[in-house]
C-alpha positions as CSV (number, residue, x, y, z in Angstrom):
1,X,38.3,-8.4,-1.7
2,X,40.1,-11.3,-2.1
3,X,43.6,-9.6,-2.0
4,X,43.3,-6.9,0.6
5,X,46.7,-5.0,1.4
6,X,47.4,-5.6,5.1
7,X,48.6,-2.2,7.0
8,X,50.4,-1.8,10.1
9,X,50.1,1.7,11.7
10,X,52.0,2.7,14.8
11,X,50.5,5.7,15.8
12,X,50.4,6.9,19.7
13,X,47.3,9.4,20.0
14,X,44.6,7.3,20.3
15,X,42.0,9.8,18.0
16,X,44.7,10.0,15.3
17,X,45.2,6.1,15.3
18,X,41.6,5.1,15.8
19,X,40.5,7.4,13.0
20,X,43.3,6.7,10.3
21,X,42.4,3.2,10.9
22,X,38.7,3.8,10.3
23,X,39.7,5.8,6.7
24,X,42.0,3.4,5.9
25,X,39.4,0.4,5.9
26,X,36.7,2.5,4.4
27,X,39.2,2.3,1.6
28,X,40.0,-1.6,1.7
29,X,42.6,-2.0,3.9
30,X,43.2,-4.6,6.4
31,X,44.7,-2.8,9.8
32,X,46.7,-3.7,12.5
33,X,47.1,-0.5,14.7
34,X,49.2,-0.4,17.5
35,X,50.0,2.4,20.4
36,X,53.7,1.6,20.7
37,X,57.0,0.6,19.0
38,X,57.4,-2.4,20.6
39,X,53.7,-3.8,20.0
40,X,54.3,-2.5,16.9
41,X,57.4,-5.0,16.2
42,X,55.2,-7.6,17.6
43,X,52.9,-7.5,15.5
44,X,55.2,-6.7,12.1
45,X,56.7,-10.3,13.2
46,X,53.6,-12.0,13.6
47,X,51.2,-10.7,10.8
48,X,54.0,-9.7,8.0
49,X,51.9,-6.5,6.3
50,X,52.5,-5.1,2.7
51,X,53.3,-1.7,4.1
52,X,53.9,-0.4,7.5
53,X,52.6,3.3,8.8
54,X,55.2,4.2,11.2
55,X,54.9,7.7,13.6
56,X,58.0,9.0,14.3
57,X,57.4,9.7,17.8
58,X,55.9,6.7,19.4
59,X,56.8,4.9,23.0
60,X,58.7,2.1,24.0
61,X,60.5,2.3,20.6
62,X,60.3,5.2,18.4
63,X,59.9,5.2,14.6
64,X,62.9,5.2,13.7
65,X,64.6,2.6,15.5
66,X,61.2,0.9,14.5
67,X,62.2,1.2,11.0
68,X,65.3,0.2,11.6
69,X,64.6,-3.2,12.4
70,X,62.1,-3.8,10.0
71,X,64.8,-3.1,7.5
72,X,67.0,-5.7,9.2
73,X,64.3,-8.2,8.6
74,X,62.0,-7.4,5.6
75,X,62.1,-4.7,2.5
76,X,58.4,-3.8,3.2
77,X,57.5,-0.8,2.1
78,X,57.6,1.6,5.6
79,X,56.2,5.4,5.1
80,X,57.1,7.1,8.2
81,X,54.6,9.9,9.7
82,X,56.1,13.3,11.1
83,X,54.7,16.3,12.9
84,X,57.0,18.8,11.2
85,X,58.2,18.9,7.5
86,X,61.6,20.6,8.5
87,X,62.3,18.4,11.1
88,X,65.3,16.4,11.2
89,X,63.4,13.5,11.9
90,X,62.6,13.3,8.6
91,X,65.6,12.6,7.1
92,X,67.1,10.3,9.8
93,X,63.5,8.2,8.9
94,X,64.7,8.2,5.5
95,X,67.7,7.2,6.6
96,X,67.0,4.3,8.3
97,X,65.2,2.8,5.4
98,X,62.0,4.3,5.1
99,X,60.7,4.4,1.6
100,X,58.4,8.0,1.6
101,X,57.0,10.1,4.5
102,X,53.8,12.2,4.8
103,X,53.8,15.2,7.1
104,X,50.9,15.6,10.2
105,X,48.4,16.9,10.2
106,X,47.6,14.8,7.3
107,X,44.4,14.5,4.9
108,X,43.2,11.0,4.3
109,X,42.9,11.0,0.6
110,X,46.2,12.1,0.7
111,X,47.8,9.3,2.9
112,X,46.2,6.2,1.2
113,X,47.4,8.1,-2.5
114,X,50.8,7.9,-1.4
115,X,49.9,4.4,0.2
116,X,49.2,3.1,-3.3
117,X,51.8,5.1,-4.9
118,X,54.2,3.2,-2.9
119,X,52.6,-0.2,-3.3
120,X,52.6,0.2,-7.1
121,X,56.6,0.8,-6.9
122,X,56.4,-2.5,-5.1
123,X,54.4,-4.4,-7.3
124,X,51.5,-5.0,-5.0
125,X,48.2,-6.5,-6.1
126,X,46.5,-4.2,-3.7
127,X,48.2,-1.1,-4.4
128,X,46.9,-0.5,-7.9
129,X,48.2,-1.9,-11.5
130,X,50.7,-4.0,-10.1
131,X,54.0,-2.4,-11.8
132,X,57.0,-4.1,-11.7
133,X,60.2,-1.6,-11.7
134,X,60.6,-0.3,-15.1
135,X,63.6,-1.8,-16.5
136,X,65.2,-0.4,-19.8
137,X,64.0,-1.5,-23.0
138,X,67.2,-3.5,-23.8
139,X,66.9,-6.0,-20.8
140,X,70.0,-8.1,-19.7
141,X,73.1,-7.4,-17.8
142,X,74.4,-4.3,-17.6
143,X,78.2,-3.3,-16.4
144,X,79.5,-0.3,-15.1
145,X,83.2,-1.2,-14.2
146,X,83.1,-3.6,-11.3
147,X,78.9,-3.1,-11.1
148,X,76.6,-5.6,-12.8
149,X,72.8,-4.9,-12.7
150,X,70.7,-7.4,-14.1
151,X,67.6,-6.0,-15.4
152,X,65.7,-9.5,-15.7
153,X,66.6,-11.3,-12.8
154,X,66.7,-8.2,-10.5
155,X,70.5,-8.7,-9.1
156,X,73.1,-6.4,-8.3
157,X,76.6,-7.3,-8.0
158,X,79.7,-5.5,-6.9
159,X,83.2,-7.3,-7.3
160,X,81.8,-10.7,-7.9
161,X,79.2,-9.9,-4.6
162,X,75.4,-9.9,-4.4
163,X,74.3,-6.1,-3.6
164,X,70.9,-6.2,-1.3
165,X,68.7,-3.3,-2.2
166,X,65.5,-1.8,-1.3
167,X,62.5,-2.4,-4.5
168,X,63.2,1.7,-4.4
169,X,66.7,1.6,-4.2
170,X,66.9,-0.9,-7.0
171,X,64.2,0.9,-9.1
172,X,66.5,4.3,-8.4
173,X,69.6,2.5,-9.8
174,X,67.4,0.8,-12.7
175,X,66.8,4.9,-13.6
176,X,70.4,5.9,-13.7
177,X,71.8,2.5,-15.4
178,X,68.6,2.9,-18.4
179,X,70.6,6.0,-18.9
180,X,74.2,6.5,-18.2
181,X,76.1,9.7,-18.3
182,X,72.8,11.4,-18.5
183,X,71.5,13.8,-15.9
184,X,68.6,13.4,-14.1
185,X,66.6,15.4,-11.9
186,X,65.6,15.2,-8.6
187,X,62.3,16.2,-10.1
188,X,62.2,13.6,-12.7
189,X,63.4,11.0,-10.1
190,X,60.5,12.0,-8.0
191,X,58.4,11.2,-10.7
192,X,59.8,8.2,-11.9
193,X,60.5,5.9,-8.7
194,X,58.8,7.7,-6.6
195,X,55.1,7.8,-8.8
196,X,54.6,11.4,-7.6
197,X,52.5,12.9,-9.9
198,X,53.4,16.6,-7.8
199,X,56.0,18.2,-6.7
200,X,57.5,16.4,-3.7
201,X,60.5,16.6,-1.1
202,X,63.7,16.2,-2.8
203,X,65.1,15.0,0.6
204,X,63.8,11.6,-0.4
205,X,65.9,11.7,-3.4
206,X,69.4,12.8,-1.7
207,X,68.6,10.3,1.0
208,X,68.3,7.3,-1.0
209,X,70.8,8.4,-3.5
210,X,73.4,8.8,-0.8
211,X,72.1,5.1,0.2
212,X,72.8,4.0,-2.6
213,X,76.2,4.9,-3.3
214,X,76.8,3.2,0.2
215,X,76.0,0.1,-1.5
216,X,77.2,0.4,-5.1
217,X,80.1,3.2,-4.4
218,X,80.4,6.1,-3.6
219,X,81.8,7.5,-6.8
220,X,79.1,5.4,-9.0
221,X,76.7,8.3,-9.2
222,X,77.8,12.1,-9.7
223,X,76.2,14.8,-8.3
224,X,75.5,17.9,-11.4
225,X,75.0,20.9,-8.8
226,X,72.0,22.7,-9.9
227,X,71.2,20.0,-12.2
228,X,70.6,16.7,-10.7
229,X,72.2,13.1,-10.4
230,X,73.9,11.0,-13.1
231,X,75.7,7.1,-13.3
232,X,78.9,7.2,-14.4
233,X,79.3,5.3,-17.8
């Protein structure tokens, strides 16, 4: 395949790494796998992958600080692995910049459909059709008080000043600003940015959301209790 999507995986327990690695180039996949956070870095620095694979709890530097500094450097996609759904790890993951996480023991059909789901938000070649985000139909520059969002040229501004955001924190905004004042779900926002085509952990919705409004304002998007999230007109 001409235009293979390269993954790093940072994954600690050597069956769990050595295996995933195996499933994931059954399935066309170019892996780097590494035991370590630190390696892990290394290797992020010297190979720039499409997507990184990152286990929560990992050596040297653990996943999140991982994450962390990938996000300093890059807005690759990063999906982070955790042993528990409930666990607080989760959302500090999330937190940190991760754009999705699967929950361990996972099955590998599984992982490499939410691989590609995430790819496809990014507009990856290897990742499926290749989406761009979905901007509204009427294109242009939109303005919501002292926020512009241009839906051509990608760009955010606050005040006059460039706004850097994640592909899934600019395709999140792109949702609210196709239509403001309106309500939308956590459900419908799962399935709109987020490609899931089930039902899903809304805690990736808060999470980003509450990013968002770090970046945009914090009183730019409302929360409907019960109901969902809207923009502000």
């Amino acid at each position: 395949m001409a235009d293979q999507t390269h993954v790093l995986f940072v994954e600690d327990d050597d069956v769990i790494r050595e295996a995933t690695q195996l499933a994931l180039e059954r399935d066309g996949f170019v892996v780097t796998a590494m035991p370590d956070g630190l390696s892990g870095l290394e290797a992020f620095r010297a190979d720039r992958p499409d997507i990184a694979l990152l286990d929560v709890m990992v050596p040297g530097l653990d996943g999140v600080s991982l994450c962390r500094r990938i996000r300093d450097e890059s807005t690759v996609p990063v999906i982070m692995l955790s042993a528990r759904a409930d666990s607080i790890d989760v959302v500090l993951g999330l937190e940190a910049g991760a754009d999705d996480y699967v929950t361990k023991p996972f099955d590998g059909a599984v992982l490499v459909a939410r691989i590609r789901a995430v790819l496809r938000r990014f507009g990856h070649a290897g990742g499926g059709r290749g989406d761009e985000p979905a901007a509204p139909a009427s294109g242009g520059v939109l303005a919501f008080g002292d926020l512009k969002v241009d839906t051509e040229g990608m760009e955010v501004r606050r005040a006059g000043q460039p706004v850097a955001l994640t592909p899934t924190e600019m395709r999140l905004l792109l949702e609210f600003s196709s239509a403001p004042g309106t309500v939308l779900s956590r459900d419908k926002l799962l399935e709109r940015v987020w490609d899931y085509g089930w039902g899903g952990d809304t805690r990736v919705v808060d999470v980003h959301v509450q990013r968002l409004r770090q970046k945009i304002g914090q009183d730019r998007i409302e929360t409907v209790r019960g109901f969902g999230y809207k923009l502000k007109a």
